[in-house]
LOTIKE-733872 format. One line per 3 residues: number of its first residue (from 1); their letters; for each residue x, y, z of N, C-alpha, C. Coordinates in steps of 0.02 Angstrom, whole numbers. Layout:
BEGIN
NUM) A) X:Y:Z:X:Y:Z:X:Y:Z  ...
***
This chain:
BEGIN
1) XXX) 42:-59:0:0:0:0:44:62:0  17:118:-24:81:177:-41:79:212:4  128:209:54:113:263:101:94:348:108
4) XXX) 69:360:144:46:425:149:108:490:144  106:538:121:155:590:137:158:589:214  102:626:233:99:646:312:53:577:343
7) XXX) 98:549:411:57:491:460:42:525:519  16:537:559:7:564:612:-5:511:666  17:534:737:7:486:796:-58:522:818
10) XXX) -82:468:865:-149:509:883:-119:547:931  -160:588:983:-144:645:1038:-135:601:1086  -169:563:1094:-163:521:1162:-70:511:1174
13) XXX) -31:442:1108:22:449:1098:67:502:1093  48:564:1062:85:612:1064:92:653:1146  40:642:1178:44:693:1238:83:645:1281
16) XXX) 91:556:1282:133:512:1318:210:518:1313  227:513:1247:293:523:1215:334:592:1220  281:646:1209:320:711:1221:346:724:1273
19) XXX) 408:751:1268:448:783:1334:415:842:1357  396:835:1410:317:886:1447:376:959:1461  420:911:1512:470:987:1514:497:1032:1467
22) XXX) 535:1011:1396:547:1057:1364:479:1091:1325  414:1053:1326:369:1092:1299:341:1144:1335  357:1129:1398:339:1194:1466:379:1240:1449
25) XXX) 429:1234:1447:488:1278:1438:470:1310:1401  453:1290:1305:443:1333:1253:397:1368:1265  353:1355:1290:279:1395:1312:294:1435:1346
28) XXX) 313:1437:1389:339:1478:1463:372:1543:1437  411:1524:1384:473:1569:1359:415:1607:1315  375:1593:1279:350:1620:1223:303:1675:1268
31) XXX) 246:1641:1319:226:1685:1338:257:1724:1393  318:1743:1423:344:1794:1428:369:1863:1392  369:1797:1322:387:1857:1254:329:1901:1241
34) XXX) 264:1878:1266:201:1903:1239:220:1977:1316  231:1943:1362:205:1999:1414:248:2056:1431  323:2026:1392:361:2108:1376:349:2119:1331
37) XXX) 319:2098:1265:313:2134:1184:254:2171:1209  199:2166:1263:134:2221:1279:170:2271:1326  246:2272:1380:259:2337:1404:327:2353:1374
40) XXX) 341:2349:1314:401:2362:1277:386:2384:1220  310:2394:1192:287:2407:1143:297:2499:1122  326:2491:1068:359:2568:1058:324:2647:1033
43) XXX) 298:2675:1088:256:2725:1080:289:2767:986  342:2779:984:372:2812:938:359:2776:873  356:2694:861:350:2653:817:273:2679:785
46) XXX) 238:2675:834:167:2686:835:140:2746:807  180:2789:851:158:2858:812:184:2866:738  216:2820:713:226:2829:642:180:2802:605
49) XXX) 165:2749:632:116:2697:582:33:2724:588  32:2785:631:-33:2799:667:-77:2759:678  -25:2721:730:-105:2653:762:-98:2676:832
52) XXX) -137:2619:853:-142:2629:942:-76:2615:947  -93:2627:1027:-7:2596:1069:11:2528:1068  -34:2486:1070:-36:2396:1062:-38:2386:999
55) XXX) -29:2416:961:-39:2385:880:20:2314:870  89:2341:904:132:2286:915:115:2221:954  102:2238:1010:82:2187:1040:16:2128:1021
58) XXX) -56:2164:970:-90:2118:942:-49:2078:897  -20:2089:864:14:2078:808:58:2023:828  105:2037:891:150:1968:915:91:1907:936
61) XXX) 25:1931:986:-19:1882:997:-38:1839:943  -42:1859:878:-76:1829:826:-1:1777:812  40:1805:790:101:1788:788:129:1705:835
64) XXX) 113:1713:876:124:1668:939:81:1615:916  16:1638:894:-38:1568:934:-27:1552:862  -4:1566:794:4:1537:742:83:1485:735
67) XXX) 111:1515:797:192:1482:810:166:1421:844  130:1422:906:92:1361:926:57:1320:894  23:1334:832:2:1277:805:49:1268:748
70) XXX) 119:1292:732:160:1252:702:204:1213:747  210:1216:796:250:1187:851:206:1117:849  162:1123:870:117:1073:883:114:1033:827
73) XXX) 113:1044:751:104:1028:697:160:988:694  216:1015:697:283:987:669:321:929:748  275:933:778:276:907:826:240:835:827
76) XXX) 188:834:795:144:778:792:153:734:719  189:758:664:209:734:607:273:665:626  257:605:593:314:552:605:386:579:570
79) XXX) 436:555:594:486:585:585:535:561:533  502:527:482:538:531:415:477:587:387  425:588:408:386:647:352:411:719:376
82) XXX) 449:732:440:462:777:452:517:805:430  575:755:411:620:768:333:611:787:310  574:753:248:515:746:198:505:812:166
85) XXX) 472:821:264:438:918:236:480:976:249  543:959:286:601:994:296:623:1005:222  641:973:166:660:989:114:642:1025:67
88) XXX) 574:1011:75:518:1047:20:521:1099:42  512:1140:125:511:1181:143:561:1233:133  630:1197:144:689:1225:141:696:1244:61
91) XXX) 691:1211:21:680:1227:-47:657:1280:-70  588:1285:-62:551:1339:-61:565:1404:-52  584:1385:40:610:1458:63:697:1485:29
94) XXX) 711:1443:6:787:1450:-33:764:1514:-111  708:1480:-130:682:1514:-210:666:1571:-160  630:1593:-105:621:1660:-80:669:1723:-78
97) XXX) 714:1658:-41:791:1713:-14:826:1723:-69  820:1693:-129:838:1716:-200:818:1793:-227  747:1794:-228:706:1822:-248:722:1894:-221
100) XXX) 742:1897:-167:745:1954:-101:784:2017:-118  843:1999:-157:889:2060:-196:846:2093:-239  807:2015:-299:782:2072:-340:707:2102:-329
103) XXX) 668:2083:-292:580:2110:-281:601:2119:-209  649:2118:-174:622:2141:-93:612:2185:-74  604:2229:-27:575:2279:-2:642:2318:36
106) XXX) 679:2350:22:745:2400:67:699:2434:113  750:2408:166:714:2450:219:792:2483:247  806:2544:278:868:2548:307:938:2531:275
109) XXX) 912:2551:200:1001:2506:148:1005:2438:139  960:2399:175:943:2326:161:893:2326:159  895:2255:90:840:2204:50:845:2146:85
112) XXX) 810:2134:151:795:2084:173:712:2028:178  683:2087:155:620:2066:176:584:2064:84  508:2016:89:496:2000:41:415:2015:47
115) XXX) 374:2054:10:305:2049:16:258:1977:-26  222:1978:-5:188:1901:-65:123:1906:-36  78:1908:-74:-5:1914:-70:-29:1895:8
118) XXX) 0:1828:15:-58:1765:75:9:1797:137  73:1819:112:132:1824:186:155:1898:194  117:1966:218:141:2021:186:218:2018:246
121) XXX) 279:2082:190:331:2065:236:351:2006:268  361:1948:242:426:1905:268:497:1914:257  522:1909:290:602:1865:300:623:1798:275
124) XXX) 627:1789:225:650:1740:213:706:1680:250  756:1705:270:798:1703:300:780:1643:363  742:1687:393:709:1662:453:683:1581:452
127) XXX) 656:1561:371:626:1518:373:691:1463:349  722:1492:320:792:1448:293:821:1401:336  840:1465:405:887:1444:449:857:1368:489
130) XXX) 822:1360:520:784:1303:542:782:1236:491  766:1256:448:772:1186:394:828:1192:376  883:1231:381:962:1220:353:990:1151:404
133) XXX) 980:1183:448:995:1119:515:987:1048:482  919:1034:476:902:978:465:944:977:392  927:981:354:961:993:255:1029:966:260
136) XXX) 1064:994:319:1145:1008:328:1150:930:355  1103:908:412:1125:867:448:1107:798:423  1061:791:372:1034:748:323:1114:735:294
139) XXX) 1122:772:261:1179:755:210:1247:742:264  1253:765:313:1299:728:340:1300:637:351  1244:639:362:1205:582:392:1187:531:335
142) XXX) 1202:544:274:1167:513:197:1218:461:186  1182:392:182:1207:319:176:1231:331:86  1191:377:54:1218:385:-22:1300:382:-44
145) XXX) 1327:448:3:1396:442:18:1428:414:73  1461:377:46:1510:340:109:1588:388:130  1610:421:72:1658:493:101:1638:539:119
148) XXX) 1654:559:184:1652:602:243:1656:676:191  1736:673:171:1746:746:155:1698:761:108  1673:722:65:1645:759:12:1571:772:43
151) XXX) 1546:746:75:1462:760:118:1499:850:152  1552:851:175:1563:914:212:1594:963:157  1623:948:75:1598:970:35:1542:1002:6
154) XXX) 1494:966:3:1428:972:-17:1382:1014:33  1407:1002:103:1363:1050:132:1405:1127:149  1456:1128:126:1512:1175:130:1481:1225:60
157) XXX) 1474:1188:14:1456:1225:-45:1367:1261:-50  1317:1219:11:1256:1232:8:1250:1307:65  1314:1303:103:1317:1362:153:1327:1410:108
160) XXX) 1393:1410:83:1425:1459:19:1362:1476:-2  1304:1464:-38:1260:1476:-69:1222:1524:-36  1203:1498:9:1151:1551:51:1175:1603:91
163) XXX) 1255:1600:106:1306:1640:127:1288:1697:73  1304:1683:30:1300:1722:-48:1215:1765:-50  1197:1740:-48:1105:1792:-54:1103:1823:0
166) XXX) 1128:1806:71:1138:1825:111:1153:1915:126  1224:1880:87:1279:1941:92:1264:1995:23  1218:1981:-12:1203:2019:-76:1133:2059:-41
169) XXX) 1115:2065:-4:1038:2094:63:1060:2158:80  1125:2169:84:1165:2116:139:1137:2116:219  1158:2048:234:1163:2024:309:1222:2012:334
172) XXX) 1257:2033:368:1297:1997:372:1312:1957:467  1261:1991:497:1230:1965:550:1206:1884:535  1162:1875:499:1139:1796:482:1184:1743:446
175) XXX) 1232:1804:416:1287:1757:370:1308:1735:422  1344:1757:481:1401:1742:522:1351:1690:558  1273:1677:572:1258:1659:626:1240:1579:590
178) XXX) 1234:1567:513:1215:1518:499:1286:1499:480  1334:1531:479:1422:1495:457:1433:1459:502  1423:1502:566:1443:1481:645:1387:1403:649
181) XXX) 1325:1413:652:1294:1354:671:1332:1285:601  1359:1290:560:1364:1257:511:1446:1225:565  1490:1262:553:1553:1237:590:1533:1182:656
184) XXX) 1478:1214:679:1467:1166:739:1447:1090:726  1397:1123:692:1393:1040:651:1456:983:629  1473:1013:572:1537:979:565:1595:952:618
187) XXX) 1605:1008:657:1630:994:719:1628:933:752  1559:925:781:1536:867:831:1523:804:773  1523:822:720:1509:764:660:1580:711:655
190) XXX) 1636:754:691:1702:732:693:1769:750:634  1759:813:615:1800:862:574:1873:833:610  1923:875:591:1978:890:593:1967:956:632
193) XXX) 2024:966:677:2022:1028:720:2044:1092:685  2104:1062:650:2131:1099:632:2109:1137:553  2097:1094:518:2037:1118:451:1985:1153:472
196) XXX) 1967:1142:535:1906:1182:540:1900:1248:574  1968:1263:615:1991:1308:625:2027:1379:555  2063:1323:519:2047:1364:466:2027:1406:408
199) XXX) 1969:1365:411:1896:1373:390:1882:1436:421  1876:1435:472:1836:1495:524:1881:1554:504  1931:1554:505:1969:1606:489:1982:1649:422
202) XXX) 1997:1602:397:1977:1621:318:1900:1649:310  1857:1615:321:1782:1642:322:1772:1702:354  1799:1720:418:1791:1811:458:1851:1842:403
205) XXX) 1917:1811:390:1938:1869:332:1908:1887:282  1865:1841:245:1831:1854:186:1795:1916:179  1747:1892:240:1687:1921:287:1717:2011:292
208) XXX) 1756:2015:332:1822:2074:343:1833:2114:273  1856:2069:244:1882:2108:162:1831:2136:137  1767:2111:113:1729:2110:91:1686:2186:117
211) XXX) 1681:2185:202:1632:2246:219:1713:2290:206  1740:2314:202:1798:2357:213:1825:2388:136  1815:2338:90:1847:2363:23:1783:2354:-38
214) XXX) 1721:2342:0:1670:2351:-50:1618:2399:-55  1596:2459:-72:1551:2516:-64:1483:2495:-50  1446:2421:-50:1387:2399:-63:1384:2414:26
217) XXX) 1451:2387:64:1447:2378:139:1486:2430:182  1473:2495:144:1501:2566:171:1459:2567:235  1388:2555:236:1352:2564:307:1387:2525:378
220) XXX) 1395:2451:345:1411:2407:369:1480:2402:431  1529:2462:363:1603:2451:408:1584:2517:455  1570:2578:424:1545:2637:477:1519:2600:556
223) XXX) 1468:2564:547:1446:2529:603:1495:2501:633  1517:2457:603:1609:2416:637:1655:2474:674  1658:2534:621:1717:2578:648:1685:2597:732
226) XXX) 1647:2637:721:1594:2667:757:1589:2621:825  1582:2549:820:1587:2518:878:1659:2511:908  1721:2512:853:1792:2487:870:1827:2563:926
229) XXX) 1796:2619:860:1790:2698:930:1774:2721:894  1700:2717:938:1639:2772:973:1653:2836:938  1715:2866:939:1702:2944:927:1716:2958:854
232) XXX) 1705:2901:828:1723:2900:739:1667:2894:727  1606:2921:751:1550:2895:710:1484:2919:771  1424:2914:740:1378:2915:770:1334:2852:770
235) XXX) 1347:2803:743:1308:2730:723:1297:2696:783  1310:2729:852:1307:2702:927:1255:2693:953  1210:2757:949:1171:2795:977:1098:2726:1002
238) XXX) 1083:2682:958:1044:2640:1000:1084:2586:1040  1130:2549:1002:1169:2524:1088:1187:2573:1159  1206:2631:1132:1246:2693:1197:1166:2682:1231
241) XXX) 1109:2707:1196:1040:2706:1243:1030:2642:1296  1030:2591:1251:1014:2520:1273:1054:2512:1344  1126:2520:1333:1197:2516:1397:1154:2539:1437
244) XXX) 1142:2605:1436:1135:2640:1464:1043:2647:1502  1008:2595:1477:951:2591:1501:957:2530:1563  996:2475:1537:1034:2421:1582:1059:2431:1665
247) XXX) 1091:2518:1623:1099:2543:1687:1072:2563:1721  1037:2603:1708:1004:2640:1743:940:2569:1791  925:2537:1759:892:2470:1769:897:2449:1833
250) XXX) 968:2444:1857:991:2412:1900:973:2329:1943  965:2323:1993:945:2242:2004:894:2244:1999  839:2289:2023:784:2275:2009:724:2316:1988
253) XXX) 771:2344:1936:740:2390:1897:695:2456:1902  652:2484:1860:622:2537:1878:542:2539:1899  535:2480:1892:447:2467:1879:431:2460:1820
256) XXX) 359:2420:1798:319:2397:1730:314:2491:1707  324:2495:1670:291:2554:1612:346:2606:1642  390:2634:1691:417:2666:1713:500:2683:1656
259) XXX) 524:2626:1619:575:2628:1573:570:2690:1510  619:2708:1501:597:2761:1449:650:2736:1390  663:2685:1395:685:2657:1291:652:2664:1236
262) XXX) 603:2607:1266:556:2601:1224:517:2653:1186  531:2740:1227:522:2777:1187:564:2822:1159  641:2799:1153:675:2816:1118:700:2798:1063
265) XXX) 696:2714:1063:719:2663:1028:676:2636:980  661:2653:923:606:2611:883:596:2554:864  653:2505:886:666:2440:882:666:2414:955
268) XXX) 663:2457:1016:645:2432:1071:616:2353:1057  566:2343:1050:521:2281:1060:544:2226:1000  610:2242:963:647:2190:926:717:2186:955
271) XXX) 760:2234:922:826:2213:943:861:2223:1010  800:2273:1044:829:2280:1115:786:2264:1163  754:2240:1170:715:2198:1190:727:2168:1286
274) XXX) 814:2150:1280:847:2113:1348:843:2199:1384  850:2232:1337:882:2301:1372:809:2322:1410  760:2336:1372:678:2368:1417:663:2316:1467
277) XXX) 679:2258:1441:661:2203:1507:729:2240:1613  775:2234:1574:828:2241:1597:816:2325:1669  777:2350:1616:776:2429:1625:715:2436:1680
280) XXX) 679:2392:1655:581:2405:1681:605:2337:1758  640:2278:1761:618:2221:1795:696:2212:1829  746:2259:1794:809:2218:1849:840:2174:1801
283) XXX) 915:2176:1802:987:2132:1795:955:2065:1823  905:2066:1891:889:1994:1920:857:1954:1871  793:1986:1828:755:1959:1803:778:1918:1734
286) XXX) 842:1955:1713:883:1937:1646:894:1903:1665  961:1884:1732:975:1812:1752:917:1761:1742  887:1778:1763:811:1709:1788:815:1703:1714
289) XXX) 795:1770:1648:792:1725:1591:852:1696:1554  877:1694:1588:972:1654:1524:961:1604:1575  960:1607:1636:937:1532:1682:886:1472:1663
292) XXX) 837:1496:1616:791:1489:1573:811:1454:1510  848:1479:1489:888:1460:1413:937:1419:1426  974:1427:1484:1012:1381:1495:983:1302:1540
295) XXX) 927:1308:1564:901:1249:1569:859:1219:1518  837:1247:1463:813:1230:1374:855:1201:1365  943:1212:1361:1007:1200:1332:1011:1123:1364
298) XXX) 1015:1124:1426:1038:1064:1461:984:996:1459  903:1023:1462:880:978:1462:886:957:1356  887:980:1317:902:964:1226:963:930:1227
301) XXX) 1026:951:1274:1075:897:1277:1082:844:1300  1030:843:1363:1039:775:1387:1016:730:1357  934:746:1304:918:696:1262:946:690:1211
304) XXX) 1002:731:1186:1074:717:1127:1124:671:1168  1131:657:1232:1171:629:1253:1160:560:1259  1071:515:1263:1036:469:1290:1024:445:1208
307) XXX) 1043:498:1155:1019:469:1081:1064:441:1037  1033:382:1012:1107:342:983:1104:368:910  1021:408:884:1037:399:805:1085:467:792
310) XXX) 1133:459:746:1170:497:745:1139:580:692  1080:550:630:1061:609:620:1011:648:659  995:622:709:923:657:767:985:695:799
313) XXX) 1035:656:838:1102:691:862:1122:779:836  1124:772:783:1159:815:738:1100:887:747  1055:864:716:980:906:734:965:942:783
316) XXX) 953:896:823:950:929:892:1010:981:918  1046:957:912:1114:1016:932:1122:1082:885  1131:1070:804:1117:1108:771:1068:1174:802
319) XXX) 1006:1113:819:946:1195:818:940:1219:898  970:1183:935:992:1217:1010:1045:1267:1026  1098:1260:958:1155:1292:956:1138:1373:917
322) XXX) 1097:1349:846:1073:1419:825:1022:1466:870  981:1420:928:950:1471:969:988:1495:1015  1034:1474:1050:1074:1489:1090:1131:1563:1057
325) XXX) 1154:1543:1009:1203:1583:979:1165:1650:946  1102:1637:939:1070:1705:917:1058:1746:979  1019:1706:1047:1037:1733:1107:1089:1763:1114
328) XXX) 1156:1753:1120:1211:1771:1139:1234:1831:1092  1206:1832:1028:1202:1895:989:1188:1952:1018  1098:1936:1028:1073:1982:1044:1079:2036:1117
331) XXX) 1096:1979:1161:1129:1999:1216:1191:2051:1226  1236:2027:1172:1282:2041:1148:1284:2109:1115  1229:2110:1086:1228:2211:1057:1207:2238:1104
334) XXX) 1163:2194:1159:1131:2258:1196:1165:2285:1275  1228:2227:1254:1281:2287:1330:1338:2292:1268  1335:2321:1209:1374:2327:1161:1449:2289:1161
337) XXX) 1445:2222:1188:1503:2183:1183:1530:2172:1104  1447:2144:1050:1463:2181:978:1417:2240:943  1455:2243:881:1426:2297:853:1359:2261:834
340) XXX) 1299:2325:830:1241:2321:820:1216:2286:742  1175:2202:752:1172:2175:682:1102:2163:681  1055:2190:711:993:2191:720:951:2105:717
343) XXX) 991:2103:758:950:1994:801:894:1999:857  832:1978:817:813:1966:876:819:1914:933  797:1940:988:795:1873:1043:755:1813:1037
346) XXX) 788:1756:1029:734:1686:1038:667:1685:1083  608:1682:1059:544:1670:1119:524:1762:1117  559:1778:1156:551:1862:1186:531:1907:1125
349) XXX) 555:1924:1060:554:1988:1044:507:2003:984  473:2025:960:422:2046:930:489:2034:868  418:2020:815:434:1990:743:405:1932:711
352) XXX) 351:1930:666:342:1893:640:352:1811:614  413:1840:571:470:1773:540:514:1768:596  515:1796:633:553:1783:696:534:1709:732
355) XXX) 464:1725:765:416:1708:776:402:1628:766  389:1630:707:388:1556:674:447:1543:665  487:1574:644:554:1528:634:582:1500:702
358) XXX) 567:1511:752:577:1495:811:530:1423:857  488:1438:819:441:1382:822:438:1347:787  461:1332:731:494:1294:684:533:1233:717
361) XXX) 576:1279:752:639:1232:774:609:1216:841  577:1238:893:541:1215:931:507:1139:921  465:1164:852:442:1098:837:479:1032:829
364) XXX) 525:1038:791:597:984:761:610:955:831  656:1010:882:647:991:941:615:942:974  521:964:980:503:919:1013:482:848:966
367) XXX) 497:853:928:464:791:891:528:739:881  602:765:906:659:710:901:680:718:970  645:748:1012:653:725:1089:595:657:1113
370) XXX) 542:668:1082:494:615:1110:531:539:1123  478:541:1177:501:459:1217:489:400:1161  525:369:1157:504:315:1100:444:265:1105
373) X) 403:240:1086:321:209:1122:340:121:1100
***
């Protein structure tokens, strides 16, 4: 008999098998994101678009409960169809992030975003990164080839690719964050230390040459200079705020609605996001959330540690490593450790393709953590 594309377990099985804790977790995390995206919501944003003050915050709610029923979705799918639809998907969204140079929408000197009738404004990007994981870790994992190097060929050349549409947007925030999750892979796949070290290096020189001696990424290096010293530039001015809201923040902050970023910062409720939390609730409350992320981290490793198949292995770490490392981004611009590449926070920060792309991998997650029946 020909099997079906999609098999589904019933709920009963699915609610036995699922790991209850990391699905608490994702929930937990998401709706926190809902209850700072309603007091982080950016009066200034608003007054441009002339909506109410919550116009952001409906917008993440809708956002969310459509992330929950892909979580749930990609969650309840058997896990060769969840391949299956990883490819088609990834495919797809590959012809998008093509598309993006020439029909996208510039916003700020970048063509990142894409309009389309049924999806207004996506990110392409967003949807890539999550099925790259799987795409990447497939082909590591493919009985087709029996040589190592050439599978890390092949997925060496599929990075190059999307590196490339990437950097033609340009991004060079997502370039570095899907290069980085790619090395890791290979890494724990059992690389060479030393090849892969110089990989990395060569790749930030490229990276280097490229914003420095090309006019497309004049914004790009200004921003670099500007962070390397401050007094070469004015490109500071929303990290210097952010620092400086952190501070003022202190352990336990200023009170709900009492922060004044959010009405300085028009990206408040995206890229700075740790900072209004930081500002309105306390340095304490940040701890509690990286305490948060870091118990997501430990409980996704321990079931990478208890798992013998080596492509679920690969997966799982992959998409624990890209949430983690976008965390550490974002964190990362907002006590200006780096220069500003506009990441949002995992779970927390208003954005759409954010949004789902996050629940995406949520889903993958829980559907190669389940208990085996």
């Amino acid at each position: 008999m020909r099997e079906k594309f999609f098999s589904y377990i019933s709920y009963y099985q699915w609610w036995k098998s699922i790991d209850k804790f990391i699905l608490s977790l994702i929930l937990f995390l998401f709706l926190i994101g809902l209850f700072f995206s309603l007091v982080s919501t950016s009066l200034i944003a608003s007054d441009k678009l002339e909506t109410n003050t919550y116009f952001f915050f409906f917008k993440h709610t809708i956002f969310v409960i459509i992330g929950f029923f892909v979580i749930f979705f990609l969650s309840f799918v058997q896990e060769k169809q969840l391949y299956k639809l990883s490819i088609i998907i990834f495919c797809l969204s590959l012809i998008l992030l093509f598309l993006v140079p020439i029909v996208g929408v510039e916003i700020k000197g970048s063509k990142r975003w894409i309009d389309l009738i049924i999806l207004p404004r996506i990110q392409p990007v967003e949807f890539v990164k999550p099925f790259l994981i799987v795409v990447i870790s497939l082909i590591i994992c493919s009985q087709k080839f029996t040589n190592l190097n050439l599978k890390y060929l092949i997925s060496f050349l599929l990075i190059i690719f999307v590196s490339s549409l990437l950097i033609l947007q340009p991004d060079i925030g997502q370039t570095l964050l899907i290069g980085i999750s790619w090395l890791i892979l290979i890494f724990i796949s059992g690389i060479n230390i030393f090849f892969l070290t110089s990989i990395f290096i060569a790749s930030i020189m490229g990276l280097l040459s490229m914003v420095f001696y090309f006019e497309r990424f004049l914004y790009i290096k200004k921003r670099l200079l500007s962070f390397l010293d401050p007094e070469t530039g004015t490109h500071n001015f929303q990290s210097d705020k952010a620092l400086e809201s952190i501070k003022s923040g202190g352990f336990f902050g200023k009170g709900i609605g009492e922060g004044t970023l959010k009405n300085q910062v028009p990206e408040a409720h995206t890229d700075y996001i740790i900072s209004v939390i930081s500002e309105e609730f306390g340095v304490i409350f940040i701890i509690i959330i990286l305490l948060m992320f870091l118990i997501f981290l430990i409980s996704v490793l321990r079931k990478v540690h208890n798992e013998n198949n080596e492509k679920i292995k690969l997966i799982l770490t992959g998409s624990i490593s890209l949430i983690l490392i976008q965390a550490m981004i974002h964190i990362g611009v907002n006590i200006s450790l780096f220069p500003t590449t506009g990441m949002t926070l995992p779970f927390l920060s208003y954005g759409g393709s954010s949004i789902i792309s996050i629940s995406i991998l949520s889903g993958i997650i829980l559907n190669l953590t389940k208990r085996k029946l």
